[in-house]
LUMDORO-835379 format. One record per residue: chain; residue number from 1; x, y, z of N, C-alpha, C in turn; residue in three letters. Coordinates in steps of 0.05 Angstrom, whole numbers. Atoms other than C-alpha are relative to their C-alpha. Example, Ala and Ser with C-alpha at 12.3 -4.5 7.8 and 13.67 -1.06 7.14 Angstrom:
BEGIN
(node "A"; 1; (18; -24; 0); (246; -90; 156); (18; 24; 0); "ALA")
(node "A"; 2; (-16; -24; -1); (273; -21; 143); (-15; 22; 14); "SER")
END
This chain:
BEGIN
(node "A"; 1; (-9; -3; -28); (2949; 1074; 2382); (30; -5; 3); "UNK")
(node "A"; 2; (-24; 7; -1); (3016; 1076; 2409); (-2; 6; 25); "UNK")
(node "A"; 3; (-1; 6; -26); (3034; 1040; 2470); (20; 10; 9); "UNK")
(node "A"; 4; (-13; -13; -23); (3076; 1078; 2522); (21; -24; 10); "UNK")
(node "A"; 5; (-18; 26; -20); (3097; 1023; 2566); (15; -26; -24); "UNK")
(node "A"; 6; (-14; 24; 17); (3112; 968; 2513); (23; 8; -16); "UNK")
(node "A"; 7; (-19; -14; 22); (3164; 1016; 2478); (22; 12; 20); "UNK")
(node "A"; 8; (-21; 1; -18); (3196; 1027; 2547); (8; 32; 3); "UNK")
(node "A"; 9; (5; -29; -13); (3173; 1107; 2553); (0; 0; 23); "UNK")
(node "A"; 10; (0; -10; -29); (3191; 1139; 2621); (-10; 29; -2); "UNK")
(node "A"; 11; (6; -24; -6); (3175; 1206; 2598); (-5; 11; -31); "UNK")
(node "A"; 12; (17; -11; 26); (3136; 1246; 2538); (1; 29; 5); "UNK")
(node "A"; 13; (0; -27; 10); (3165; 1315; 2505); (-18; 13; -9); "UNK")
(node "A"; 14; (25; -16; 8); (3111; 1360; 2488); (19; 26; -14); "UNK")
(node "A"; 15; (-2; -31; 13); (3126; 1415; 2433); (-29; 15; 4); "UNK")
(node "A"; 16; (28; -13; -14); (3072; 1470; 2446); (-15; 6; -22); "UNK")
(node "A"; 17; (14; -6; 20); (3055; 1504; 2378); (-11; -25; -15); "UNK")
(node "A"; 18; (-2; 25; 17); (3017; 1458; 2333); (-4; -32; 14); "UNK")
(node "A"; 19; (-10; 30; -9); (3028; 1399; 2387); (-20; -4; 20); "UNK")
(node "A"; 20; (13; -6; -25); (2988; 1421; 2457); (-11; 22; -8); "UNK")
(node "A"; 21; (13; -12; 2); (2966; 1477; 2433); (-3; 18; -30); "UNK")
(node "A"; 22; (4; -13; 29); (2927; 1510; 2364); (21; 22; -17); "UNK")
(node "A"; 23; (-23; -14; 11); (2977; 1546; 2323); (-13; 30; -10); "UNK")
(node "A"; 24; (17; -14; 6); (2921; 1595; 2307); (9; 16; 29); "UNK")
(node "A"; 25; (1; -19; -25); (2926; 1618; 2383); (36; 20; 4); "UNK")
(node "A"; 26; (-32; -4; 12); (3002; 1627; 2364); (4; 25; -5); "UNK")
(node "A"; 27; (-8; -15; 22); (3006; 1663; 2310); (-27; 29; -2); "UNK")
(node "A"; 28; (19; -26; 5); (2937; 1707; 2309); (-3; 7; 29); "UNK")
(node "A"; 29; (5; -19; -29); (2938; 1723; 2392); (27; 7; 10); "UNK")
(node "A"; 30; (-25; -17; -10); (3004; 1723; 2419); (20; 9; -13); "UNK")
(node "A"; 31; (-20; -15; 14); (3050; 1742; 2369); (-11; 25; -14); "UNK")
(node "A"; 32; (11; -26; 1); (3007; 1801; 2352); (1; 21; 18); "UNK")
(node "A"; 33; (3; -15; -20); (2994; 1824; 2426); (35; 5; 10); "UNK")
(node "A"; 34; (-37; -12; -11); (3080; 1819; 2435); (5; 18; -24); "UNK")
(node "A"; 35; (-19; -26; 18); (3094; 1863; 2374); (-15; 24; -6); "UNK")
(node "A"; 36; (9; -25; 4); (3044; 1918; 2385); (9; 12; 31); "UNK")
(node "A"; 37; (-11; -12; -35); (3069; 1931; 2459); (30; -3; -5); "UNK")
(node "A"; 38; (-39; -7; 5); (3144; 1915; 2441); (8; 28; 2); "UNK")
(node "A"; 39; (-25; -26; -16); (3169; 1985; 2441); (-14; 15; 18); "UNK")
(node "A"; 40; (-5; -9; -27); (3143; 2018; 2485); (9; -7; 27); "UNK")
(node "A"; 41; (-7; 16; -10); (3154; 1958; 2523); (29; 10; 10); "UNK")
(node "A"; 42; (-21; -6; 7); (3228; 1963; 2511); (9; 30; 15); "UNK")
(node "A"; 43; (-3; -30; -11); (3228; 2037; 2522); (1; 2; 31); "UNK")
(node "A"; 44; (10; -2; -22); (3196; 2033; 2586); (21; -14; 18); "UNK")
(node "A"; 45; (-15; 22; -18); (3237; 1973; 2616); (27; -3; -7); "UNK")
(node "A"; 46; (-23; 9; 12); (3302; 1976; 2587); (31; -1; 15); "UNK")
(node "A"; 47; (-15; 11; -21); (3338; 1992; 2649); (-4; -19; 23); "UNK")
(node "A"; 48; (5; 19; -11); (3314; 1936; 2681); (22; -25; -2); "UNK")
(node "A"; 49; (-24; 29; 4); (3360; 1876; 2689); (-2; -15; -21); "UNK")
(node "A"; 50; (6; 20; 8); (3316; 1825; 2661); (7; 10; -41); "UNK")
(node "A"; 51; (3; -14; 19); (3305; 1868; 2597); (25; 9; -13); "UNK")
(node "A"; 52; (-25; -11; 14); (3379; 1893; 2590); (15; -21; -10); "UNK")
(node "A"; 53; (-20; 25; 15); (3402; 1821; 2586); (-8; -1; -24); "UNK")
(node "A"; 54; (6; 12; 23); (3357; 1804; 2537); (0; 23; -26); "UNK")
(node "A"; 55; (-19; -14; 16); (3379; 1870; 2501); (24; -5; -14); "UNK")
(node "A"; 56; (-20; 5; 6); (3448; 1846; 2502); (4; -21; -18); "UNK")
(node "A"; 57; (-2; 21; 25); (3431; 1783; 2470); (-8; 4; -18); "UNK")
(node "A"; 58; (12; -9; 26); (3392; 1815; 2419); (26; 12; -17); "UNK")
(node "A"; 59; (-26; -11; 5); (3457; 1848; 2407); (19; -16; -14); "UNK")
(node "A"; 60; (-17; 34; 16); (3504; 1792; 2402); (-21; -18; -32); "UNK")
(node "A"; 61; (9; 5; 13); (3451; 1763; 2354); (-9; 16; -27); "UNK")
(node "A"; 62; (-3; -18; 24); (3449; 1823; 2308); (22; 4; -9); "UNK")
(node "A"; 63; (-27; 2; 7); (3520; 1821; 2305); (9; -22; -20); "UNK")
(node "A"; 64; (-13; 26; 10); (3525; 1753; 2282); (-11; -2; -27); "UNK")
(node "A"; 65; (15; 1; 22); (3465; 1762; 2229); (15; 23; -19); "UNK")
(node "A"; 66; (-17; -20; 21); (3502; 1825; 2199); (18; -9; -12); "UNK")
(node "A"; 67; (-28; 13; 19); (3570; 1776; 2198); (-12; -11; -24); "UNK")
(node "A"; 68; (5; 18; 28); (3528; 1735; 2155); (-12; 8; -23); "UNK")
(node "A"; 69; (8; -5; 27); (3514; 1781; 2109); (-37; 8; -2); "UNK")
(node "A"; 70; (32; 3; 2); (3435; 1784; 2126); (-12; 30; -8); "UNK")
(node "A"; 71; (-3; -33; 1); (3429; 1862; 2129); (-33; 15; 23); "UNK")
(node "A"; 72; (19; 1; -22); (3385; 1865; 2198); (2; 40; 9); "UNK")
(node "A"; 73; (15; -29; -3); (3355; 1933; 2217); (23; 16; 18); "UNK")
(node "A"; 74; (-26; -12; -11); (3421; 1987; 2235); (-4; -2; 33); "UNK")
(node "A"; 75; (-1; 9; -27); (3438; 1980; 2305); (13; 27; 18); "UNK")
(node "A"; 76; (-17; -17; -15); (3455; 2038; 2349); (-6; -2; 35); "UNK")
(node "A"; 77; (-2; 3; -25); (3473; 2032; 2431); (0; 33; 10); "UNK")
(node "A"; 78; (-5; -31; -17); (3476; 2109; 2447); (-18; 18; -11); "UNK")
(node "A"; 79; (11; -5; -19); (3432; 2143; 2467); (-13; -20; 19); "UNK")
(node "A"; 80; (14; 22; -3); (3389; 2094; 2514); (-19; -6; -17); "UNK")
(node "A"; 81; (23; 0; 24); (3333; 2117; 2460); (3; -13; -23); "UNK")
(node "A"; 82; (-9; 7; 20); (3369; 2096; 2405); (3; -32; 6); "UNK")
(node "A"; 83; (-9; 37; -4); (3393; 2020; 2439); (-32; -9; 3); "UNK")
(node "A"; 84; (26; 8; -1); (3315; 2014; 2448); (-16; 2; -20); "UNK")
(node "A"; 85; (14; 0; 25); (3293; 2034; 2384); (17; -20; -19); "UNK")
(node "A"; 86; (-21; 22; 6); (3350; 1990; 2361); (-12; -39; 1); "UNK")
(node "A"; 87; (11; 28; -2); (3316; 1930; 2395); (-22; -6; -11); "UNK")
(node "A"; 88; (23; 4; 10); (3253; 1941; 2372); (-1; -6; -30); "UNK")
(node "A"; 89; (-5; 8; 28); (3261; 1945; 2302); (16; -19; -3); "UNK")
(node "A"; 90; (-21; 23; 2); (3312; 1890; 2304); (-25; -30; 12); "UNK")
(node "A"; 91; (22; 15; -13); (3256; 1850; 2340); (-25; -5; -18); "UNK")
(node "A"; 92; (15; -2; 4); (3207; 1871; 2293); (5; -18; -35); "UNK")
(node "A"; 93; (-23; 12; 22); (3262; 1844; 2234); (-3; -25; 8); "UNK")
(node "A"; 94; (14; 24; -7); (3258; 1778; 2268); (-24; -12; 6); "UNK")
(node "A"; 95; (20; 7; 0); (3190; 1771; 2279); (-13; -9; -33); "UNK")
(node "A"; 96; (-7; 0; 31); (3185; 1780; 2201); (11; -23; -14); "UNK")
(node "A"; 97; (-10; 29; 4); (3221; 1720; 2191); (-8; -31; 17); "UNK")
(node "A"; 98; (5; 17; -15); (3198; 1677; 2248); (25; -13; 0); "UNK")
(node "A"; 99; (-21; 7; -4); (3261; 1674; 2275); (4; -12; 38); "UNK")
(node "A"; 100; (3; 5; -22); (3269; 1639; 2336); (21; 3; 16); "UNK")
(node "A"; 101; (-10; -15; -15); (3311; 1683; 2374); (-2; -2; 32); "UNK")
(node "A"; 102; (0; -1; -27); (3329; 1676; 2446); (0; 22; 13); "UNK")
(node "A"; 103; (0; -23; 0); (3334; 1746; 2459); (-35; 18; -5); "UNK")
(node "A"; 104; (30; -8; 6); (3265; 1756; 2425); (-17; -16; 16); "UNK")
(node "A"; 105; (6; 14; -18); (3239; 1705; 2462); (-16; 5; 26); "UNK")
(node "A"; 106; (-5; -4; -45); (3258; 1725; 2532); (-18; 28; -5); "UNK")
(node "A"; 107; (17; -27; -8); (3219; 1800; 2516); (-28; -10; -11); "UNK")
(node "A"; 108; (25; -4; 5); (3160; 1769; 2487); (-15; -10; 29); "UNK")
(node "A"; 109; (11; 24; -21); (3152; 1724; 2543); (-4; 14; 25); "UNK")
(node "A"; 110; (-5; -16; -20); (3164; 1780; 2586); (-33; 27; 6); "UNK")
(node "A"; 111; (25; -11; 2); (3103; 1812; 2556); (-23; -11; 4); "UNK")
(node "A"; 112; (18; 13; 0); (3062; 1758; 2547); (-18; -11; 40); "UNK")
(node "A"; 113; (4; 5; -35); (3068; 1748; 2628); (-19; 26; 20); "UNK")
(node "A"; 114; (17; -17; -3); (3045; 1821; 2634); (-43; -7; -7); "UNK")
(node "A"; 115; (37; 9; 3); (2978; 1800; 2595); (-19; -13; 14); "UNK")
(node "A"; 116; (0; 25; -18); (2974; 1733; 2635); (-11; 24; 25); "UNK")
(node "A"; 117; (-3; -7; -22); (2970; 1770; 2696); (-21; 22; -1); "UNK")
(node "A"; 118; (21; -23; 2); (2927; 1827; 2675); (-32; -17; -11); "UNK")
(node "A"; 119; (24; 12; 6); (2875; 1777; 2655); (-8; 1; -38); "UNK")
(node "A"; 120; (-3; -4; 34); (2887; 1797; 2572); (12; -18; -14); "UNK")
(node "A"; 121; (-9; 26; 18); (2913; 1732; 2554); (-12; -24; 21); "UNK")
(node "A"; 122; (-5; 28; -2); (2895; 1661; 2567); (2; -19; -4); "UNK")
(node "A"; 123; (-6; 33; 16); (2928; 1590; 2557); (-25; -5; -13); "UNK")
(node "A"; 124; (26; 8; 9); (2895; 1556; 2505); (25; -31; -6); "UNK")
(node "A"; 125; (-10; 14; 2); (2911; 1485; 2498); (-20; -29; -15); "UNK")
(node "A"; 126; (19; 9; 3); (2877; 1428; 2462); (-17; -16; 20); "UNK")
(node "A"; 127; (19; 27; -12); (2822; 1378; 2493); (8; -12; 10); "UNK")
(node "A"; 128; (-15; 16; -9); (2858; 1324; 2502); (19; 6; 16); "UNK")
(node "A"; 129; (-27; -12; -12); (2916; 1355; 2526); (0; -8; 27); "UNK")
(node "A"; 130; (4; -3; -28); (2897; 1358; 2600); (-1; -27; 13); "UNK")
(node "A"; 131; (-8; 32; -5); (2873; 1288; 2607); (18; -16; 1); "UNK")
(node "A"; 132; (-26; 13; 3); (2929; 1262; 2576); (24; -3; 17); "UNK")
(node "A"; 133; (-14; -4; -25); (2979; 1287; 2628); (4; -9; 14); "UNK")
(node "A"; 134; (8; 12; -31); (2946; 1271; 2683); (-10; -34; 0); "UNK")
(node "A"; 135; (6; 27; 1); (2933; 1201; 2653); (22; -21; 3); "UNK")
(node "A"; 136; (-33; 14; 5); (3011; 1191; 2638); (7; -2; 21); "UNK")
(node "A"; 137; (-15; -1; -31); (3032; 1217; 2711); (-15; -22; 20); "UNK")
(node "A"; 138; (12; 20; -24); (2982; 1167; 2744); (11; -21; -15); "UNK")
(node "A"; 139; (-15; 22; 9); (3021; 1120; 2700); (25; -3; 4); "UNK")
(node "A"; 140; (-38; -11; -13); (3092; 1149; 2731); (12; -2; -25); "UNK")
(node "A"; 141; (-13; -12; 19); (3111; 1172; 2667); (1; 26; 9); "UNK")
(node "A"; 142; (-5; -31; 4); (3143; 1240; 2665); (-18; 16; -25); "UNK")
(node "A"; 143; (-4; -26; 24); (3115; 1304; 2616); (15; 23; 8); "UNK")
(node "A"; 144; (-13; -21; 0); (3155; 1355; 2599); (-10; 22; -38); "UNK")
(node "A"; 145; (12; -24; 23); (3149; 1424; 2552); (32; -2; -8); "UNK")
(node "A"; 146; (-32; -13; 14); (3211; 1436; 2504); (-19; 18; -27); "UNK")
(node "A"; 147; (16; -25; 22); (3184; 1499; 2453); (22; 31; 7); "UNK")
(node "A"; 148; (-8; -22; 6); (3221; 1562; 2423); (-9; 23; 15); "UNK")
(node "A"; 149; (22; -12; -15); (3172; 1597; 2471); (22; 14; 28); "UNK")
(node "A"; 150; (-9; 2; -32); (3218; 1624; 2538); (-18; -11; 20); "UNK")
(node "A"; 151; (10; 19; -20); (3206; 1577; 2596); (-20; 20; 20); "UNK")
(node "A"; 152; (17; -22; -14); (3170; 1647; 2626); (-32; -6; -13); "UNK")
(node "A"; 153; (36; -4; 14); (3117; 1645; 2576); (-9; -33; -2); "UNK")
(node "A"; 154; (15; 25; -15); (3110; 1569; 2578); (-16; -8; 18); "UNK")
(node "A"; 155; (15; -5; -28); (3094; 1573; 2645); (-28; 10; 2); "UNK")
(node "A"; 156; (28; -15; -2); (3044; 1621; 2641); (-22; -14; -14); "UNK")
(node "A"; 157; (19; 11; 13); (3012; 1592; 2584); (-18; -26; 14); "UNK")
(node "A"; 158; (10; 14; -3); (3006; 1523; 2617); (-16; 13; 37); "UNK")
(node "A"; 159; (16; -16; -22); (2975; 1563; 2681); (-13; 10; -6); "UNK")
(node "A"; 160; (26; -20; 13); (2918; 1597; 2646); (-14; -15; -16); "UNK")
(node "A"; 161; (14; 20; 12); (2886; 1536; 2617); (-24; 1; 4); "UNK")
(node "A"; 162; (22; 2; -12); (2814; 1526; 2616); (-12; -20; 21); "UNK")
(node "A"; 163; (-7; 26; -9); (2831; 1459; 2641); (10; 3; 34); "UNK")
(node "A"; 164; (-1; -2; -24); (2854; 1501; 2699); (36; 0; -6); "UNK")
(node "A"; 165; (-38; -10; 2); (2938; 1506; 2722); (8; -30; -9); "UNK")
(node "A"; 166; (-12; 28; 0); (2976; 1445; 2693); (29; -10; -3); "UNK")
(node "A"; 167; (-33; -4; -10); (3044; 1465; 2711); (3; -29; 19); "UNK")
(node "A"; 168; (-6; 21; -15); (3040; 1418; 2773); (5; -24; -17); "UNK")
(node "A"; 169; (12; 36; 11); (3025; 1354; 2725); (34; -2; -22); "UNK")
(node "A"; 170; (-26; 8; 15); (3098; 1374; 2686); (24; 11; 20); "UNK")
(node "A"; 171; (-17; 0; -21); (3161; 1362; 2709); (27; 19; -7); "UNK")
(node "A"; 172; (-22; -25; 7); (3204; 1415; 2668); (-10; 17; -32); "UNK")
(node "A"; 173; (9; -18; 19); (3201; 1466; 2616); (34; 1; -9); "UNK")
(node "A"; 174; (-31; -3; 14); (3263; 1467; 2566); (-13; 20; -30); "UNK")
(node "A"; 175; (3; -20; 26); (3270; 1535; 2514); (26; -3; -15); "UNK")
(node "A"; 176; (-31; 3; 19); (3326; 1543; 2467); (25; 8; 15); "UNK")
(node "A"; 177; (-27; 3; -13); (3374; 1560; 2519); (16; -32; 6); "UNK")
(node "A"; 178; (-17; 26; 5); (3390; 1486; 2523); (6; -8; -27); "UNK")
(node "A"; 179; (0; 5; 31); (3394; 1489; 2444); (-12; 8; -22); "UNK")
(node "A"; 180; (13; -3; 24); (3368; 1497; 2379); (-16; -37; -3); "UNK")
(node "A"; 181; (13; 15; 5); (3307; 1454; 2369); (2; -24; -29); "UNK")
(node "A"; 182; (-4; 25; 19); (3341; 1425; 2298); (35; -9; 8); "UNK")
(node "A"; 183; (-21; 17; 0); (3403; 1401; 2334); (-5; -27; 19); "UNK")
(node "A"; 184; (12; 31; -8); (3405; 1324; 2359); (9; 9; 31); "UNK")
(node "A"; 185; (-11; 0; -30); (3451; 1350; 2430); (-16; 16; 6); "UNK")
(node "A"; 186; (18; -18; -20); (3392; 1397; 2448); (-15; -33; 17); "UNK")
(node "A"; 187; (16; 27; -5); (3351; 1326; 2455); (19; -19; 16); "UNK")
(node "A"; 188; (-16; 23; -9); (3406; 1288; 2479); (2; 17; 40); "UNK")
(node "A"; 189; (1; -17; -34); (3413; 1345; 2538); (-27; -4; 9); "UNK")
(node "A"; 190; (33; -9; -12); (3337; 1356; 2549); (-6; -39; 15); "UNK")
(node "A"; 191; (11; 32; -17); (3332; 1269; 2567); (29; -11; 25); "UNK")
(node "A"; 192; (-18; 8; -22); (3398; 1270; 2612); (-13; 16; 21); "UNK")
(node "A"; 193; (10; -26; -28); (3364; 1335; 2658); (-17; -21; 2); "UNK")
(node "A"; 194; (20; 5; -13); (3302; 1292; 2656); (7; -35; 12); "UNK")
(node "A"; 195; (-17; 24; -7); (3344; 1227; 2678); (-2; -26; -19); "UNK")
(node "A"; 196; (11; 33; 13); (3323; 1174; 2626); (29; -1; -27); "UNK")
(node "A"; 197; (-18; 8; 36); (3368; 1145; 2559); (-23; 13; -21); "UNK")
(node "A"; 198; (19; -7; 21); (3347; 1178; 2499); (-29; -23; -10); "UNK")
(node "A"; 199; (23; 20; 9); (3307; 1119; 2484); (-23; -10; 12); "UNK")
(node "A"; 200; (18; -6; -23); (3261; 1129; 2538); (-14; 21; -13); "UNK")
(node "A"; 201; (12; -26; 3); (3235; 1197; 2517); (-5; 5; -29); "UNK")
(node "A"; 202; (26; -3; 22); (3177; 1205; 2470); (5; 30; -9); "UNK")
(node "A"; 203; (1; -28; 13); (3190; 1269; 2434); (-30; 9; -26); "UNK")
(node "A"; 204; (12; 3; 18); (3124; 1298; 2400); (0; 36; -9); "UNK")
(node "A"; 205; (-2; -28; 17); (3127; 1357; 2351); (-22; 2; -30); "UNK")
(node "A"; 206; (4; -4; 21); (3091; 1378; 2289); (10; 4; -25); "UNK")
(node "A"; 207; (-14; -13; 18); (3155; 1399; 2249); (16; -26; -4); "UNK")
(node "A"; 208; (-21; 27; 3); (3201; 1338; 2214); (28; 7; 10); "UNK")
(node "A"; 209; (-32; 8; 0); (3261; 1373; 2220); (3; 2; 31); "UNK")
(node "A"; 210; (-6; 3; -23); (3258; 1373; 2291); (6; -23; 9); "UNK")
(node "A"; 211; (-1; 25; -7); (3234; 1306; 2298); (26; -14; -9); "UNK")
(node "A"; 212; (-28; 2; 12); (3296; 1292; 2248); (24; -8; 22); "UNK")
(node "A"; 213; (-15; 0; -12); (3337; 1314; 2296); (4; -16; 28); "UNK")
(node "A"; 214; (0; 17; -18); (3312; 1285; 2360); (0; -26; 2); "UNK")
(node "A"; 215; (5; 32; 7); (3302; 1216; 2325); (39; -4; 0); "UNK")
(node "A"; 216; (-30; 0; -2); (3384; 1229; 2311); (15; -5; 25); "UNK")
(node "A"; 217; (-13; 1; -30); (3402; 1234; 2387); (-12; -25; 12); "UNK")
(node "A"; 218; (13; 23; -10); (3365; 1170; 2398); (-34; 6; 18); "UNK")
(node "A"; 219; (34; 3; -18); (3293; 1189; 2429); (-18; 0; -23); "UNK")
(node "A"; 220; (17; 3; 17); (3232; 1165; 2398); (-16; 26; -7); "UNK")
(node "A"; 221; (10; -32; 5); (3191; 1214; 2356); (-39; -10; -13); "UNK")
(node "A"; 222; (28; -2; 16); (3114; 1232; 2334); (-6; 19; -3); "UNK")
(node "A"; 223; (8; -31; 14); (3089; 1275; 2286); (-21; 4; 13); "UNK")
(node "A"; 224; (13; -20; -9); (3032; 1322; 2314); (-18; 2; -31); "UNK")
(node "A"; 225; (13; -24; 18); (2978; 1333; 2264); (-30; 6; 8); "UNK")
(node "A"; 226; (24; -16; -11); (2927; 1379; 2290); (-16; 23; -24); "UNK")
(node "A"; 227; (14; -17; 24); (2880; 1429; 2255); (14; 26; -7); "UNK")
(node "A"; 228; (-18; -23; 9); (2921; 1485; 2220); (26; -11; -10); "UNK")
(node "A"; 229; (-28; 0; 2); (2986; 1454; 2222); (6; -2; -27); "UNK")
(node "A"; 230; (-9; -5; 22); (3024; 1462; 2161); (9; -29; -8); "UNK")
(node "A"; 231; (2; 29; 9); (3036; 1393; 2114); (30; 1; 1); "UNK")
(node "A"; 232; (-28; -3; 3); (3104; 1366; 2122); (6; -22; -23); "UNK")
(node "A"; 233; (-11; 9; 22); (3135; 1334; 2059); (8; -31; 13); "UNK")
(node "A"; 234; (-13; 26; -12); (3168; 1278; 2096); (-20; -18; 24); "UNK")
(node "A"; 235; (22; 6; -22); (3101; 1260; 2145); (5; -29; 7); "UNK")
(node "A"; 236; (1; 38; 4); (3105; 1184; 2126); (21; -10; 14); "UNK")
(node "A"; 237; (-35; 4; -17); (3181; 1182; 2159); (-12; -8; 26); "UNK")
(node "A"; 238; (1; 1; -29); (3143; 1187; 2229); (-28; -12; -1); "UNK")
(node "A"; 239; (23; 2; -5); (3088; 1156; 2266); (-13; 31; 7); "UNK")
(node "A"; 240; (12; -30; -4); (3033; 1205; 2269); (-23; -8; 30); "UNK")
(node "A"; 241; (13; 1; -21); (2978; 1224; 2324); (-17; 22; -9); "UNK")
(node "A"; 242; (25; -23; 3); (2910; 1270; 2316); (-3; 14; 24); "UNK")
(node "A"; 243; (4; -15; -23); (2900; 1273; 2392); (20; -20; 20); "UNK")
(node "A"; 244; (-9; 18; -21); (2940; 1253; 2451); (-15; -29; 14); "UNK")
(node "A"; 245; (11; 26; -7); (2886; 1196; 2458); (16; -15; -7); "UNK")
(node "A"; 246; (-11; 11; 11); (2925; 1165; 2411); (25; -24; 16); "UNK")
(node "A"; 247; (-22; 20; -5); (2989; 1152; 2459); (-7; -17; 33); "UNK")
(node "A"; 248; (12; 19; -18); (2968; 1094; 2508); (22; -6; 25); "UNK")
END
């Protein structure tokens, strides 16, 4: 068990894959259902605002992977057919790597919201999960979501629970636009928005080098190990947790 209050928690990070929710639902439902709709997706929506940004950033982001030498799927802007078949395959290049792309991101999330809504996807989150929350907030602790996920598809996810909507029960959603999940100032930003000292805010993840990182910026950390998750080399470094029973 690990006590909350005696360690002087005001508020508990939730990573989603692996952490809140099965990595199975991840990897074999929604990252399947975003890369068989991706282009036409794309095609279809591309003069759209939301969609052209996150074009553009796909852009800038292929740019930068080419500087480095990576050799990411050719890139052409002209015709509109061509900047859309551009994204897709470039999308489909990152997916391939499990690259956690803000750009990719923002269109899966954009899809995944389509499904949400059409009744073809719903949140899946563990057991515990739900209780937990709602056990912390009647304890006036804060939760919050930070996950590679856009704060679009967060949302949705934690709104399609079987547990029912449990958006209300958190008090923010942080994606990689405030950072990269292995630097220490993403964590250092994500506990100033939510008002506390790093050393207030419970960061829990399944991955070390995250925790790494957030342990670096000063907020406390716990490993995540749920069924699927992958073994991390360094496990012993962190306290661990099976189920959110765990944090008291």
């Amino acid at each position: 068990m690990i006590a909350l209050a005696a360690r002087g928690i005001g508020a508990v990070l939730l990573d989603i894959e692996g952490t809140t929710t099965p990595i199975a639902f991840v990897h074999d439902v929604l990252f399947p259902y975003a890369r068989a709709r991706l282009p036409a997706f794309v095609e279809r929506e591309l003069a759209t605002p939301a969609v052209a940004d996150a074009a553009a950033r796909l852009a800038f982001e292929h740019a930068e992977d080419a500087a480095r030498g990576e050799e990411p799927p050719a890139w052409r802007d002209d015709p509109p057919a061509a900047r859309a078949a551009s994204v897709a395959s470039y999308c489909a290049w990152l997916m391939d790597r499990d690259r956690k792309s803000t750009g990719l991101k923002r269109l899966q999330g954009y899809i995944w919201e389509a499904g949400y809504q059409a009744g073809e996807l719903r949140g899946q989150v563990f057991p515990d999960v739900a209780p937990a929350i709602r056990r912390w907030r009647d304890a006036g602790l804060q939760a919050a979501i930070y996950s590679s996920g856009s704060e679009l598809a967060q949302r949705r996810l934690f709104e399609s629970t079987p547990a029912g909507d449990l958006t209300p029960l958190l008090s923010a959603f942080f994606d990689t636009t405030v950072g990269s999940k292995l630097a220490p100032e993403s964590y250092a930003r994500i506990a100033a928005r939510l008002g506390f000292a790093p050393a207030a805010v419970l960061f829990v993840s399944d991955v070390t080098r995250e925790l790494h990182a957030a342990r670096a910026a000063g907020l406390a950390v716990v490993l995540a190990r749920r069924p699927g998750n992958a073994p991390q080399a360094d496990a012993t470094a962190f306290d661990q947790l099976t189920s959110f029973d765990d944090l008291v």
